[in-house]
Biopython code that builds the backbone (N, CA, C, O; Angstrom):
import numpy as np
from Bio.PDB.StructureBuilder import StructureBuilder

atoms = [
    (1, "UNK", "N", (0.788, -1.200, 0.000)),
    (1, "UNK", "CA", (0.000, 0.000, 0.000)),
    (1, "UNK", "C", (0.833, 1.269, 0.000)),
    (1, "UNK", "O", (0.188, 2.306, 0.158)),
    (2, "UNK", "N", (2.165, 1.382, -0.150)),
    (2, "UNK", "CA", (2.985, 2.549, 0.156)),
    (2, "UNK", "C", (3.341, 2.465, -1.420)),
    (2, "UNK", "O", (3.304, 1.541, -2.232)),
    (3, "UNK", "N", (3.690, 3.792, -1.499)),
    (3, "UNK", "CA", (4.068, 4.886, -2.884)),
    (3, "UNK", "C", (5.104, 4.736, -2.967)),
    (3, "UNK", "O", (5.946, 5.112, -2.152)),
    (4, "UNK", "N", (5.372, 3.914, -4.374)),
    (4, "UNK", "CA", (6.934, 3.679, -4.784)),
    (4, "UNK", "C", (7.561, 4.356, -5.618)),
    (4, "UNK", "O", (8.780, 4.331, -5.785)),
    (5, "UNK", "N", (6.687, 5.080, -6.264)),
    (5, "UNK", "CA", (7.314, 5.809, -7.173)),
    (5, "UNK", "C", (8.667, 6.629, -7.157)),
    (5, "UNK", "O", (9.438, 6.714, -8.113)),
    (6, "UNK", "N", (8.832, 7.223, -5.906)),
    (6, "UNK", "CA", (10.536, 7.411, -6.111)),
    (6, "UNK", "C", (11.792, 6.656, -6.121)),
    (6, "UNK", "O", (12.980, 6.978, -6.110)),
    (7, "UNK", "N", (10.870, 5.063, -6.154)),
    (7, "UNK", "CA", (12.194, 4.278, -6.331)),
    (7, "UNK", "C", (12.063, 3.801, -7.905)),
    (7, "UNK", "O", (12.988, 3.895, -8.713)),
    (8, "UNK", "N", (10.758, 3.275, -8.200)),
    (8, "UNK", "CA", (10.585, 2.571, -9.975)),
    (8, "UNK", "C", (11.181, 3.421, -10.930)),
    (8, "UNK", "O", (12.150, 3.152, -11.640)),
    (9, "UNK", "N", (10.111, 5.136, -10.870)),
    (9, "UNK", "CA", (10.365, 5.879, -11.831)),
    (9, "UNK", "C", (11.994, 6.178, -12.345)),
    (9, "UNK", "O", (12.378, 5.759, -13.437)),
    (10, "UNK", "N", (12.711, 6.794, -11.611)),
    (10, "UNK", "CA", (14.043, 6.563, -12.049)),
    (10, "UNK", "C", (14.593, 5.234, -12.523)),
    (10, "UNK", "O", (15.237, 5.213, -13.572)),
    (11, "UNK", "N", (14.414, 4.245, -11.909)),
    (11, "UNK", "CA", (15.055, 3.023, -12.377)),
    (11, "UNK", "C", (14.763, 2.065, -13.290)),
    (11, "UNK", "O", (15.402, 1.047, -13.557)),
    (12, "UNK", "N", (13.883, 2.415, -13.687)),
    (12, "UNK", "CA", (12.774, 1.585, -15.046)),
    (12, "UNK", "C", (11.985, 2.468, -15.670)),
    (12, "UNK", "O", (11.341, 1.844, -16.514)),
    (13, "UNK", "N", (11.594, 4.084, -15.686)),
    (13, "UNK", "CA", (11.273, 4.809, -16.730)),
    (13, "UNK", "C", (11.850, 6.226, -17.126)),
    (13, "UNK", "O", (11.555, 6.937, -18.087)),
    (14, "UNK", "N", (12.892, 6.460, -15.957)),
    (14, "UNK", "CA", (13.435, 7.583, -16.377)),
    (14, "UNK", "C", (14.938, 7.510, -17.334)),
    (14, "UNK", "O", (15.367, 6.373, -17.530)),
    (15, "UNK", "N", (15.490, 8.321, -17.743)),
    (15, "UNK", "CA", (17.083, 8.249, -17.629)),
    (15, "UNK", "C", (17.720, 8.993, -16.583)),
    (15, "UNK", "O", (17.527, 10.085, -16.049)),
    (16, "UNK", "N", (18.511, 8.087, -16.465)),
    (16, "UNK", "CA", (19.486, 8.251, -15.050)),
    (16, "UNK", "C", (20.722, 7.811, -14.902)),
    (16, "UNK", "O", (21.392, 7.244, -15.765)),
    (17, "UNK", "N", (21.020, 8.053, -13.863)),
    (17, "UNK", "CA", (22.504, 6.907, -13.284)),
    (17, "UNK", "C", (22.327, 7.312, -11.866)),
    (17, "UNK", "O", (21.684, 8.256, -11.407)),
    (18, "UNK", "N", (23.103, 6.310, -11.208)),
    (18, "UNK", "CA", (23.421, 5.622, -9.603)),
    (18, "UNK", "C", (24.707, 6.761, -9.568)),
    (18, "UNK", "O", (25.471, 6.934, -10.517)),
    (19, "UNK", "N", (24.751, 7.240, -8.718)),
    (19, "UNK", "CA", (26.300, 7.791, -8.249)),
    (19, "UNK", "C", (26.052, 8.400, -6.796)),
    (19, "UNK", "O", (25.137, 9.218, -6.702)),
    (20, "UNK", "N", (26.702, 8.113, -5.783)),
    (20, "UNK", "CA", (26.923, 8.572, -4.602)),
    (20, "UNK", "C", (28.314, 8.889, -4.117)),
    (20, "UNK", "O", (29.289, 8.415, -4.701)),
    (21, "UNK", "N", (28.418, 9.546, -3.241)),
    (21, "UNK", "CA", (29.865, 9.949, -2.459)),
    (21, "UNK", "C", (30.221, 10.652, -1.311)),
    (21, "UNK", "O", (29.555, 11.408, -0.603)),
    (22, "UNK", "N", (30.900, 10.434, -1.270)),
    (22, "UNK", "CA", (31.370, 10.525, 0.754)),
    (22, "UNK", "C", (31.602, 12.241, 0.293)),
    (22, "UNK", "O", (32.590, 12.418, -0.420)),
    (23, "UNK", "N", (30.781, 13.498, 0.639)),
    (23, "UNK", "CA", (30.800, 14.810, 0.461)),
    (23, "UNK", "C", (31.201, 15.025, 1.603)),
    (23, "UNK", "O", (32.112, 15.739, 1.182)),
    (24, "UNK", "N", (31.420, 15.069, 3.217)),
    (24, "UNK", "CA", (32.315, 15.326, 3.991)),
    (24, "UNK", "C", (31.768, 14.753, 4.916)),
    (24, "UNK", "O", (30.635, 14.315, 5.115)),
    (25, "UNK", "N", (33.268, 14.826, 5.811)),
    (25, "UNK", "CA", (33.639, 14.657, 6.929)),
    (25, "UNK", "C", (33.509, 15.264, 7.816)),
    (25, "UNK", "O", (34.288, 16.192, 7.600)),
    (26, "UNK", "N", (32.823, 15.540, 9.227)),
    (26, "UNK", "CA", (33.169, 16.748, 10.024)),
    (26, "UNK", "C", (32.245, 16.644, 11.452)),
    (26, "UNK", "O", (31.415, 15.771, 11.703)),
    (27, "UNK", "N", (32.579, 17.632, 12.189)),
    (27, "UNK", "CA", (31.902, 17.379, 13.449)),
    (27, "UNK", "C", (30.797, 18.305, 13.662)),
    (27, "UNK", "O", (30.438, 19.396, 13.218)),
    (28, "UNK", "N", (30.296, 17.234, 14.729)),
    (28, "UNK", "CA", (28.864, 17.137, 15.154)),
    (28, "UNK", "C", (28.829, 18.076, 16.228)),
    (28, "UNK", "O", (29.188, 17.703, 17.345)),
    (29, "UNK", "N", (28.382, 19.426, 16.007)),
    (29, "UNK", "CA", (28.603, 20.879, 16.934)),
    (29, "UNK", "C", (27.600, 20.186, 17.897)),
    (29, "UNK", "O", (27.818, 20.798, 18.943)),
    (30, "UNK", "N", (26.592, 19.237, 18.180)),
    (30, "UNK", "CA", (25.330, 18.857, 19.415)),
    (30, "UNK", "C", (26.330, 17.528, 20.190)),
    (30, "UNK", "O", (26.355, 17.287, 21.396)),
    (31, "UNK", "N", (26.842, 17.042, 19.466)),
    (31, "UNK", "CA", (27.378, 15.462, 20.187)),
    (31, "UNK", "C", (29.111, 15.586, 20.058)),
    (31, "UNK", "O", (29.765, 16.258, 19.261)),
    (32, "UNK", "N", (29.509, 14.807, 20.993)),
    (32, "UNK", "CA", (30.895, 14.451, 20.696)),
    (32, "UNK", "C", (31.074, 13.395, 19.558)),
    (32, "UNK", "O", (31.424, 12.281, 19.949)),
    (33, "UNK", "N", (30.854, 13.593, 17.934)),
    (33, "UNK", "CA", (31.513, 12.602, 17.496)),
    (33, "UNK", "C", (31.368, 13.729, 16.115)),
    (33, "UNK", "O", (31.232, 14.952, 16.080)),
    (34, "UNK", "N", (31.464, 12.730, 15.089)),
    (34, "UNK", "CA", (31.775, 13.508, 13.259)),
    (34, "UNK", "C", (30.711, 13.040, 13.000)),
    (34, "UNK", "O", (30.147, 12.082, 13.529)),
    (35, "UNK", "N", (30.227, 14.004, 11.778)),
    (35, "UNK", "CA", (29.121, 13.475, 10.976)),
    (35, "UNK", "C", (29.774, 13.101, 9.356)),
    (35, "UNK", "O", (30.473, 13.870, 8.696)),
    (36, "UNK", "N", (29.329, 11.700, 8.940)),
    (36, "UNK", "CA", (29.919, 11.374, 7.438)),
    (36, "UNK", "C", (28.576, 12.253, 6.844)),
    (36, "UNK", "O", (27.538, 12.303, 7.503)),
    (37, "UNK", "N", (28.712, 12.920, 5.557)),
    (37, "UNK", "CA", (27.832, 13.191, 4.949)),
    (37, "UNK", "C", (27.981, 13.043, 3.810)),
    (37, "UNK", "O", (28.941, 13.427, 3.143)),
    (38, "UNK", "N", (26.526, 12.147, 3.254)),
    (38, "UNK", "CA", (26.915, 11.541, 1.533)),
    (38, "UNK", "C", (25.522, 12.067, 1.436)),
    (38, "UNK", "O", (24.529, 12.338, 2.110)),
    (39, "UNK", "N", (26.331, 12.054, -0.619)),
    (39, "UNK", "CA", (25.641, 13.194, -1.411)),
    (39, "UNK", "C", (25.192, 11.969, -2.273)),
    (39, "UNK", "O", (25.971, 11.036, -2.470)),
    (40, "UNK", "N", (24.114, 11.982, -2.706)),
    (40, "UNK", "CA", (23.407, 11.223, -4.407)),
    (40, "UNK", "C", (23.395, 12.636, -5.295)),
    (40, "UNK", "O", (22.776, 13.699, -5.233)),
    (41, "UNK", "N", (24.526, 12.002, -6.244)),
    (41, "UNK", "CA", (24.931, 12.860, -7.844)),
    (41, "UNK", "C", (24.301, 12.510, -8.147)),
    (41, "UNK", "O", (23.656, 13.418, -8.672)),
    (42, "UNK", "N", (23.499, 11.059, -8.362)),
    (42, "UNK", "CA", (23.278, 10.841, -10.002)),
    (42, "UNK", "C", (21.656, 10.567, -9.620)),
    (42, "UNK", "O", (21.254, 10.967, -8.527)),
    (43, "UNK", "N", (21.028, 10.097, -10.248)),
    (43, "UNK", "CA", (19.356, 10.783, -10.316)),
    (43, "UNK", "C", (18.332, 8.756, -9.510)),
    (43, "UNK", "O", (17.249, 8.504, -8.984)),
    (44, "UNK", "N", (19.696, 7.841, -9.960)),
    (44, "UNK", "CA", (18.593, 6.514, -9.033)),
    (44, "UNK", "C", (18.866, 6.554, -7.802)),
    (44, "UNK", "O", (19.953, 7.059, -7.519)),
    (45, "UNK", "N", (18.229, 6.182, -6.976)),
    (45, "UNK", "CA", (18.345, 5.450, -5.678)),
    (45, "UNK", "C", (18.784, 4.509, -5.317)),
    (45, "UNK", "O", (18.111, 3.478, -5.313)),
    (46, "UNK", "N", (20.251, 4.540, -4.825)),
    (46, "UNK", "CA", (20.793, 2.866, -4.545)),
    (46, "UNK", "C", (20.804, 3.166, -2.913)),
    (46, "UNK", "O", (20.437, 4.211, -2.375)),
    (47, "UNK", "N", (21.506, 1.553, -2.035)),
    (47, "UNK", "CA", (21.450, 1.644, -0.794)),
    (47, "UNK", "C", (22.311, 2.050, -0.645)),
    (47, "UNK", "O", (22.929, 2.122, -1.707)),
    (48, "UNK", "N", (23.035, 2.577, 0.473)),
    (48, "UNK", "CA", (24.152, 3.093, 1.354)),
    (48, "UNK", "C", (25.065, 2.093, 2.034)),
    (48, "UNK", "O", (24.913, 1.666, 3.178)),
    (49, "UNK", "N", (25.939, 1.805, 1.269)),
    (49, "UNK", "CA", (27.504, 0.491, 2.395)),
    (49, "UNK", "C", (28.323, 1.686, 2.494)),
    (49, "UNK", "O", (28.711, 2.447, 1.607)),
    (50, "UNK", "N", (28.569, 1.706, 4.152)),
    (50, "UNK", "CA", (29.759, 2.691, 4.625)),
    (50, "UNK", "C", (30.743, 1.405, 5.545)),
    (50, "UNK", "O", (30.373, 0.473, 6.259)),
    (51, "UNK", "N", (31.989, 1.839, 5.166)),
    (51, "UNK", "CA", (32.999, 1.230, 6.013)),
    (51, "UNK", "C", (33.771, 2.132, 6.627)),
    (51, "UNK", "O", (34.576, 2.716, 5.903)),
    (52, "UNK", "N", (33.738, 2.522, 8.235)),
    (52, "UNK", "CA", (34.403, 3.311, 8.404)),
    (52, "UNK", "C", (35.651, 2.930, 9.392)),
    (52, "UNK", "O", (35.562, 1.987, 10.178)),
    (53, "UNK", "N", (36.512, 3.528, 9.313)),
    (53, "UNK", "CA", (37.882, 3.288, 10.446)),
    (53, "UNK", "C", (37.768, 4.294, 10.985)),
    (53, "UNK", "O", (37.418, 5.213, 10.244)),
    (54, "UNK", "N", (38.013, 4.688, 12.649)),
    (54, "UNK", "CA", (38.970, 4.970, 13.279)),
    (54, "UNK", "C", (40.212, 5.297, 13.643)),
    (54, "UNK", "O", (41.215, 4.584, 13.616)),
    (55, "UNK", "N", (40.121, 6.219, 13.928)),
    (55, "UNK", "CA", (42.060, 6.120, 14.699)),
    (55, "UNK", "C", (42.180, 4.860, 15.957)),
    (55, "UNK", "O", (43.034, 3.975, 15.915)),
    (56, "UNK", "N", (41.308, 4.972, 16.879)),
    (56, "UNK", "CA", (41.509, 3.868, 17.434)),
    (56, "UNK", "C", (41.714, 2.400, 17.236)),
    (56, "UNK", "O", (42.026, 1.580, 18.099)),
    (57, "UNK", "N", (41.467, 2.176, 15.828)),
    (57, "UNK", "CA", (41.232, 0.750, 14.913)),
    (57, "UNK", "C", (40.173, 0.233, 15.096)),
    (57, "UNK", "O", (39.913, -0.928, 14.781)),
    (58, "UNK", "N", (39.060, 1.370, 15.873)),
    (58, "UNK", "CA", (37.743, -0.057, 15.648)),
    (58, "UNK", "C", (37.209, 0.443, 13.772)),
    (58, "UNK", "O", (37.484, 1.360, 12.997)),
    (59, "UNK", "N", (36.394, -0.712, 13.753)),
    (59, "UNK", "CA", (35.774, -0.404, 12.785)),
    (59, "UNK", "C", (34.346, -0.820, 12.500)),
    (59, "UNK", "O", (33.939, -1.840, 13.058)),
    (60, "UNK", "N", (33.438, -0.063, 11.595)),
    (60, "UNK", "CA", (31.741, -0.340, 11.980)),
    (60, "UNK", "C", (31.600, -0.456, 10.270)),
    (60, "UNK", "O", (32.402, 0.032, 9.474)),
    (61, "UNK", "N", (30.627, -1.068, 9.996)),
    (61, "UNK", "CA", (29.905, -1.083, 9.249)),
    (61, "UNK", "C", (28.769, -0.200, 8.775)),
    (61, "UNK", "O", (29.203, 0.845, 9.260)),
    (62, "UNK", "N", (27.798, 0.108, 8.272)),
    (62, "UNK", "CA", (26.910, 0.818, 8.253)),
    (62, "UNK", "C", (25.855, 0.643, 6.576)),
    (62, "UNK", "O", (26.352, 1.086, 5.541)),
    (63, "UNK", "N", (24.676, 0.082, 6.553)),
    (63, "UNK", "CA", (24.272, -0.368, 5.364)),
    (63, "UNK", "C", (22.506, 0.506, 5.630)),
    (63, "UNK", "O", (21.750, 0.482, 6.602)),
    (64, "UNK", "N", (22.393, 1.196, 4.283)),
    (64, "UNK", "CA", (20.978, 1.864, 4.550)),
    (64, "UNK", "C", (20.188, 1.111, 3.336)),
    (64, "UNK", "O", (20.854, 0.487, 2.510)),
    (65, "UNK", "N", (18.727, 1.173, 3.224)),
    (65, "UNK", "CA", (18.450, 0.298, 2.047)),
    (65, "UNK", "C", (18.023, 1.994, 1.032)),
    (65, "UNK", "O", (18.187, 3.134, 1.469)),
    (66, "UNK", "N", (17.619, 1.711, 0.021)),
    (66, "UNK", "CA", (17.595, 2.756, -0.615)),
    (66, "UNK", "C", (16.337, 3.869, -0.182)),
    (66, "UNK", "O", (16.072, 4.969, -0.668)),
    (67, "UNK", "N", (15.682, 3.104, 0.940)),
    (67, "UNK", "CA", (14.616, 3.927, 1.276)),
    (67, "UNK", "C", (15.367, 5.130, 1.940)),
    (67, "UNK", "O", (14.498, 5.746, 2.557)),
    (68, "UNK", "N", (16.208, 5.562, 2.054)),
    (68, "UNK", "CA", (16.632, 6.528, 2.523)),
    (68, "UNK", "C", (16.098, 7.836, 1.778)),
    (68, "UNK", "O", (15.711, 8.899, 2.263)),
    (69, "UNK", "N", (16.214, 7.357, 0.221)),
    (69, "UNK", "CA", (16.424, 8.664, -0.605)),
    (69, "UNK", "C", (14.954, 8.920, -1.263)),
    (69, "UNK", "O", (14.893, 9.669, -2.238)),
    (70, "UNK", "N", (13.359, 8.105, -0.579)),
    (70, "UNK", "CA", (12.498, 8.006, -0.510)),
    (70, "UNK", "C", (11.988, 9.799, -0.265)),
    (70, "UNK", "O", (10.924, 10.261, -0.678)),
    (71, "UNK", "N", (12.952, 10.505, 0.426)),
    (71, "UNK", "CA", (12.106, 11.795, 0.071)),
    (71, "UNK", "C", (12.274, 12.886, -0.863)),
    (71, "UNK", "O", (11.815, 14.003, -1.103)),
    (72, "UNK", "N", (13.219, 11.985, -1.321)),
    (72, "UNK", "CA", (14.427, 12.803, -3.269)),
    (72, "UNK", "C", (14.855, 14.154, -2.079)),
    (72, "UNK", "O", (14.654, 15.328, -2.391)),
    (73, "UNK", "N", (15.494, 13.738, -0.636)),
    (73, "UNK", "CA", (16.772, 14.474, -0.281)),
    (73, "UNK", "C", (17.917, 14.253, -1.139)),
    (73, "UNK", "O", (17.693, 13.423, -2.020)),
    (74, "UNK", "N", (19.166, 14.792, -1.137)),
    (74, "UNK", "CA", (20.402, 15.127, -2.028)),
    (74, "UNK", "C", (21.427, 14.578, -1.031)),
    (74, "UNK", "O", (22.422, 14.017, -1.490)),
    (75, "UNK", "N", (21.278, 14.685, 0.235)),
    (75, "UNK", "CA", (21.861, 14.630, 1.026)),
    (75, "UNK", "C", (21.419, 13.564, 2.295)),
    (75, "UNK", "O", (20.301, 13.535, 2.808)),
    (76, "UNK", "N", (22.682, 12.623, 2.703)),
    (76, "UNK", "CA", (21.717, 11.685, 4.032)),
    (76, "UNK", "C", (23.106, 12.376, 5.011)),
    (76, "UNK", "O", (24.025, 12.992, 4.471)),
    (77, "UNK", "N", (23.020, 12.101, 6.668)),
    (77, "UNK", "CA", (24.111, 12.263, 7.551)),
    (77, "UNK", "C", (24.227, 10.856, 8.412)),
    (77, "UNK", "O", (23.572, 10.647, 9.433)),
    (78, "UNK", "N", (25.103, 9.990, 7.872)),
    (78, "UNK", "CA", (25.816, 9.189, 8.787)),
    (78, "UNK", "C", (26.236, 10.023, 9.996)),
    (78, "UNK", "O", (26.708, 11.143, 9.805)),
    (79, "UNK", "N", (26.078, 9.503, 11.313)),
    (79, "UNK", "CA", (26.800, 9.772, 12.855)),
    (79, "UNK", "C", (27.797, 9.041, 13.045)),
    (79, "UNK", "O", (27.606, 7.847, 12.814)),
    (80, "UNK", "N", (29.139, 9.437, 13.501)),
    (80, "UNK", "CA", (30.112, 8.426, 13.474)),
    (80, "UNK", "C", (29.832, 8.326, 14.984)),
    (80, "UNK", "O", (28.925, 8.881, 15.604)),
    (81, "UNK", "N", (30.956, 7.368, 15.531)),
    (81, "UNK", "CA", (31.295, 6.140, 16.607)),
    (81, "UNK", "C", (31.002, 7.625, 18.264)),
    (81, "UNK", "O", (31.780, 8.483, 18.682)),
    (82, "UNK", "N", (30.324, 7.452, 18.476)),
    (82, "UNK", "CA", (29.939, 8.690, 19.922)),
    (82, "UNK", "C", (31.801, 8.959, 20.478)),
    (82, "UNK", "O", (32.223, 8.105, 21.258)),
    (83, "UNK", "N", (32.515, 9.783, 20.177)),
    (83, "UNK", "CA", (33.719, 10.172, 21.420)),
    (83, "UNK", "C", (35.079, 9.545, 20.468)),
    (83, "UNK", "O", (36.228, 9.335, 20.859)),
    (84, "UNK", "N", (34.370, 9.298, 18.819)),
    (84, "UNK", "CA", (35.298, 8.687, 18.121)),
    (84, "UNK", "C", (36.078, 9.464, 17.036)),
    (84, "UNK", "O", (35.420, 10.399, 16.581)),
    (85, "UNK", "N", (37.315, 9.317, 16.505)),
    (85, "UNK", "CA", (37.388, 10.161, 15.410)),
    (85, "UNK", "C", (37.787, 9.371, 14.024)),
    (85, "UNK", "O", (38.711, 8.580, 13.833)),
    (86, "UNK", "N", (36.912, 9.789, 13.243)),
    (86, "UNK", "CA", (36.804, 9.084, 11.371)),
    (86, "UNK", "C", (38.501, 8.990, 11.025)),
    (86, "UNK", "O", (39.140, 10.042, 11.058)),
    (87, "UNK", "N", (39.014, 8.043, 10.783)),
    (87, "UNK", "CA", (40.152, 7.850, 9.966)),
    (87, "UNK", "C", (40.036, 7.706, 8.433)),
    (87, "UNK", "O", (40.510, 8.383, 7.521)),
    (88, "UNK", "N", (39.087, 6.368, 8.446)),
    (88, "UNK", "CA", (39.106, 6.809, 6.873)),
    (88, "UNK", "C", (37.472, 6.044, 6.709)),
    (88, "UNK", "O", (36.825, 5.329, 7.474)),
    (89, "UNK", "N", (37.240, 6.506, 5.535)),
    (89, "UNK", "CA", (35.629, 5.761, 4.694)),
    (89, "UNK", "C", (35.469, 5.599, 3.192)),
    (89, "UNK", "O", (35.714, 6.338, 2.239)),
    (90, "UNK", "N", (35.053, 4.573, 3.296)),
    (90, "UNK", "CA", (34.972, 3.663, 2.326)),
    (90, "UNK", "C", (33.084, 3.460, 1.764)),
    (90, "UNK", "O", (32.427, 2.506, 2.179)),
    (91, "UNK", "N", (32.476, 4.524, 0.803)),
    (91, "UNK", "CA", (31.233, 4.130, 0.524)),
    (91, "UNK", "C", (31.390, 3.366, -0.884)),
    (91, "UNK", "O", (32.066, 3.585, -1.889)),
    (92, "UNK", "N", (30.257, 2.146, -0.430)),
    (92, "UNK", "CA", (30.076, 1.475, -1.906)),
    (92, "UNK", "C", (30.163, -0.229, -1.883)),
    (92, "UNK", "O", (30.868, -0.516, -0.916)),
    (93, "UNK", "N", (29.774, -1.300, -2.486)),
    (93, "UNK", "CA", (29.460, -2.351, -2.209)),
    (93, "UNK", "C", (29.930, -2.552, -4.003)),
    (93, "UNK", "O", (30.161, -1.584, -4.728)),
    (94, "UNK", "N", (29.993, -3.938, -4.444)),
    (94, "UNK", "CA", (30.571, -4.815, -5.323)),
    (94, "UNK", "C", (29.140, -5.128, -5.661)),
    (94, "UNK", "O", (29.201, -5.607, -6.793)),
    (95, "UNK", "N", (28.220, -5.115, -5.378)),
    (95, "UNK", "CA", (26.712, -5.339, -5.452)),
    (95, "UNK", "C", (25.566, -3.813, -5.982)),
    (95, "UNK", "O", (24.520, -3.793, -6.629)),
    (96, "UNK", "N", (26.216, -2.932, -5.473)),
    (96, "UNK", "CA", (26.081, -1.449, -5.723)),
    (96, "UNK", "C", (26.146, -0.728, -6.705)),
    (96, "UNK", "O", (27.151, -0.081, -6.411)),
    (97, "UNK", "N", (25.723, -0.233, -7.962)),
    (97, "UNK", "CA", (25.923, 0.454, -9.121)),
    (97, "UNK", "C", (26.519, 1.447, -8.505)),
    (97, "UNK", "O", (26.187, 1.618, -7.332)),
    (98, "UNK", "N", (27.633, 2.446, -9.146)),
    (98, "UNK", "CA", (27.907, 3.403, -8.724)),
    (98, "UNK", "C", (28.482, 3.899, -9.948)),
    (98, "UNK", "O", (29.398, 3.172, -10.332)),
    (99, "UNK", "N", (28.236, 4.980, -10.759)),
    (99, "UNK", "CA", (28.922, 5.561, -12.251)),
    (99, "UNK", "C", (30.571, 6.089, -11.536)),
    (99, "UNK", "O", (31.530, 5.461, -11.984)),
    (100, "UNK", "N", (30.803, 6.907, -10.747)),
    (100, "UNK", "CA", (32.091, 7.648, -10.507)),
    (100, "UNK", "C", (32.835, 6.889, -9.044)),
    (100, "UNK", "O", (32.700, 7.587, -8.039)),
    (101, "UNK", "N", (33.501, 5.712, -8.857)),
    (101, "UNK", "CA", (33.743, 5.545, -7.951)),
    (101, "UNK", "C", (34.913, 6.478, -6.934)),
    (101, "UNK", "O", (34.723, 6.595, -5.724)),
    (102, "UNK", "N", (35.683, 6.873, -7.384)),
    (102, "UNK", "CA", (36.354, 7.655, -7.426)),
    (102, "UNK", "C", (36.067, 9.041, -6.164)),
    (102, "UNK", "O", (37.083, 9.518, -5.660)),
    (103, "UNK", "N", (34.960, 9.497, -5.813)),
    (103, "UNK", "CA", (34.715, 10.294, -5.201)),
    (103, "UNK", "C", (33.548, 9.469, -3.585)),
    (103, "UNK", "O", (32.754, 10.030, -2.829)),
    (104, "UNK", "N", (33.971, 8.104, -3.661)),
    (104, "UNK", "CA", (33.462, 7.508, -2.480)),
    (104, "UNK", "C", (34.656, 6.761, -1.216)),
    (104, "UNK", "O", (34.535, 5.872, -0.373)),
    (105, "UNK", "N", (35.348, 7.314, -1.475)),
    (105, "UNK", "CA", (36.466, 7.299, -0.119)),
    (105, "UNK", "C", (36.864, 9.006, 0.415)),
    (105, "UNK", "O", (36.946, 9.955, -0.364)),
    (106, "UNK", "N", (37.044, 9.071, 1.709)),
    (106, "UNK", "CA", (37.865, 9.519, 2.572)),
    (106, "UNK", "C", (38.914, 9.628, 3.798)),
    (106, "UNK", "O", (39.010, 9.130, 4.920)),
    (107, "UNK", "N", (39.385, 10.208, 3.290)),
    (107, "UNK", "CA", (40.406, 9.649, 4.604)),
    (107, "UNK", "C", (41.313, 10.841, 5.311)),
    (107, "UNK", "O", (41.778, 11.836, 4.755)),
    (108, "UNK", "N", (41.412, 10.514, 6.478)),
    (108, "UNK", "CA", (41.737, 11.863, 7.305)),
    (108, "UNK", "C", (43.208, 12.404, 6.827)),
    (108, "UNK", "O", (43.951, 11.448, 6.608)),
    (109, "UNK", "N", (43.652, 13.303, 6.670)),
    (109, "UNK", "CA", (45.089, 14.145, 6.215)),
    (109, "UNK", "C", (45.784, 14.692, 7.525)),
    (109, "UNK", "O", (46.834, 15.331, 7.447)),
]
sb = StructureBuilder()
sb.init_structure("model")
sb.init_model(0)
sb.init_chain("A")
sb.init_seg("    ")
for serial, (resi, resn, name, xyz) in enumerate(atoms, 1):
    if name == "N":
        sb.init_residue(resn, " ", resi, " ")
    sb.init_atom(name, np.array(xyz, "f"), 0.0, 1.0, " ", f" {name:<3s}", serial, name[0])
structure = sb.get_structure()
C-alpha cells in the first residue's frame, strides 16, 4: 500500500545513473563525534555500504536500504562512533551500481 514511485520511476522509466559519495567529513557541533555526509549525484536510488575506520582501529559497518532517498533528499548524515574520530571511509558495495567511484572514499590528512 505505500508509494513507490521514487524508487521505480528513475530506475525503469526515467534516464538516469546511480552515483553517490562521501561529500564530507566533520563534526557534530550537538554530540561528541563527526558526521559522514553523503551526497546522491546521479538521479537513481541505490542503498548506502559505509565502512568506516577509526584512529583507534575499531571499525563499523553501516548499510541503509535505498529507502533513505524516498524523500528525493540530495543529502543523508551518517553519525560516526559517539567520542570517536573518522580515519578513513569507504562508501560502496561490489553489489552497488555506482557511475564515478572515485569520489566515495575519505580519509583523514
Amino acid at each position: 500500500g505505500k508509494n513507490l514511485d521514487w524508487f521505480w520511476r528513475p530506475w525503469f522509466f526515467d534516464w538516469g545513473y546511480p552515483d553517490l559519495a562521501v561529500s564530507s567529513v566533520g563534526k557534530d557541533d550537538a554530540e561528541p563525534r563527526q558526521n559522514i555526509v553523503i551526497e546522491r549525484k546521479g538521479t537513481i536510488p541505490t542503498a548506502v555500504h559505509l565502512e568506516i575506520e577509526y584512529t583507534d582501529g575499531d571499525k563499523e559497518v553501516v548499510h541503509r536500504s535505498p529507502a533513505v532517498w524516498n524523500t528525493l533528499e540530495r543529502i543523508m548524515v551518517v553519525p560516526g562512533g559517539k567520542g570517536k574520530v573518522v580515519k578513513k571511509v569507504k562508501l560502496g558495495h561490489r553489489t552497488i551500481p555506482d557511475v564515478n567511484p572515485k569520489n566515495n572514499a575519505w580519509e583523514e590528512k
